[in-house]
N, C-alpha and C positions, 0 to 999 in steps of 0.2 A: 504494500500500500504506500502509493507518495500520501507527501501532506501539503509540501507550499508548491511544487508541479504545475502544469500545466494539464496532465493528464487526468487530473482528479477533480478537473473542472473548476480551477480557479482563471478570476478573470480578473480585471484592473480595476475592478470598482472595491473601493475600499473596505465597506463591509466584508465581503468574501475573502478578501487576502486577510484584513486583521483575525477573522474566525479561523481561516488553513494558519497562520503561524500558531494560533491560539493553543491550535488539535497538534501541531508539530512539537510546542513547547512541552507540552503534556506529555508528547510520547518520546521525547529526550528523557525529561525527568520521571519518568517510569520505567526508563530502561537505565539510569545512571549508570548499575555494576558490570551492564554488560556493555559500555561504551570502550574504546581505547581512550586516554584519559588526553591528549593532545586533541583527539576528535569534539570529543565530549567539552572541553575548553571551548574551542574555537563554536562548536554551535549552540553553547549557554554565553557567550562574551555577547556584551549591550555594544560591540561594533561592527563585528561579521556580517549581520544582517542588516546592517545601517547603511541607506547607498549616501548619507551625507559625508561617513565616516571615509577617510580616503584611502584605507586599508582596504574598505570593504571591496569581495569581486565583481559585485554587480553592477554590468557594462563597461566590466574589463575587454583590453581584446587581447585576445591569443599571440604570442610572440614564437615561444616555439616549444614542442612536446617531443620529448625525449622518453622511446621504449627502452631501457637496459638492461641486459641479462649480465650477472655475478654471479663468480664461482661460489658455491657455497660450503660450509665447513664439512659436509662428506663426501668424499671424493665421486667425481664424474657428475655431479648435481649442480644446476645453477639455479637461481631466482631471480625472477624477474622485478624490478623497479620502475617507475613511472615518476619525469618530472617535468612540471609547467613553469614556462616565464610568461607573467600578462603583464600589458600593458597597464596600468590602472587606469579608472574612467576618469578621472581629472587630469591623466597625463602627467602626475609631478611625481612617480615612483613606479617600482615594479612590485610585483607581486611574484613569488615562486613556495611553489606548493609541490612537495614532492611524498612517494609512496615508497618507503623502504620496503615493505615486502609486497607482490600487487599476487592476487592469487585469480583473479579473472577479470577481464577487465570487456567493453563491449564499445567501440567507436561509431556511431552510426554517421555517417556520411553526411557531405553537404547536397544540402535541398539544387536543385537544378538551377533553379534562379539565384543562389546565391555564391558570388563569388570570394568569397571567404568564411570564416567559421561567425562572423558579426561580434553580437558582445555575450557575453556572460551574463544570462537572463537571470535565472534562480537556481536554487540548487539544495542542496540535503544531504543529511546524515543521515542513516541507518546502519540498525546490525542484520546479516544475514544468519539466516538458517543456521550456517555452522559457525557462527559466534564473529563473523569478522566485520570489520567495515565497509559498508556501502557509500560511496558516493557518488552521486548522480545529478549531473550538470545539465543544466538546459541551456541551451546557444540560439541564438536567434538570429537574423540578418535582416535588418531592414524588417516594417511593420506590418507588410504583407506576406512576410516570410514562415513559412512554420518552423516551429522550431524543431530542432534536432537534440537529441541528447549522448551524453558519455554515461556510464555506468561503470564502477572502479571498484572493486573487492580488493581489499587491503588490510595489512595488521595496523595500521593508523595513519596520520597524516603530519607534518610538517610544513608547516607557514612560517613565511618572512615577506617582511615588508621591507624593499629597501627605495627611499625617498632621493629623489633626483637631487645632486648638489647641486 
């Protein structure tokens, strides 16, 4: 189940978005023990979700996404990592967000009309089935564009904000 999604039938009108974070807040903090605790930070912090806030990713745009596989402590085994540089939406820092262990992750493609991945719409925490982190981005281009999503299973997440000198 999403909560602040698009697919769960939120729309721009205020009521409806303040209710989906309402039901998303709820189901952070009913799930606290089973959060990675870097995830769990970032989607209970009063800034993530903030688009005044200039940390926050909403209407970031995409700089570049890095799949990495490493070697891992048992011989012949590697694991896979995933990491983002965005541009932040006010242009005066970047944002890099990375997944030290990534255990499935799902890229859904750009829409035909749009020629780049646009901004960084909404986005979510969960835990999956077998206890990991979900996260699932919504990308948008342009306002007649649908949006597309990422889907990222991982042991947890890592943010940095780094502000343009």
């Amino acid at each position: 189940m999403v909560f602040i999604l698009s697919d769960d039938g939120r729309d721009e009108k205020y009521p409806a978005v303040k209710l989906a974070f309402e039901r998303y807040e709820t189901y952070v903090a009913n799930n606290k023990s089973a959060f990675p605790p870097r995830a769990y930070e970032l989607a209970t912090s009063d800034w993530f979700y903030n688009p005044r806030d200039h940390r926050c990713p909403h209407d970031a745009w995409l700089e570049s996404l890095q799949i990495l596989e490493k070697p891992n402590a048992q011989p012949r085994q590697r694991s896979c990592s995933i990491a983002l540089r965005l541009l932040g939406a006010f242009h005066d820092g970047h944002i890099e967000i990375a997944y030290p262990t990534v255990y499935a992750y799902s890229l859904q493609e750009l829409s035909p009309n749009a020629p780049s991945h646009g901004d960084w719409r909404y986005d979510e925490f969960r835990v999956s089935d077998r206890g990991h982190l979900v996260h699932e981005i919504e990308w948008a281009y342009g306002a007649q564009c649908k949006a597309f999503v990422w889907v990222i299973e991982a042991d947890d997440i890592d943010f940095r904000w780094i502000p343009k000198e």
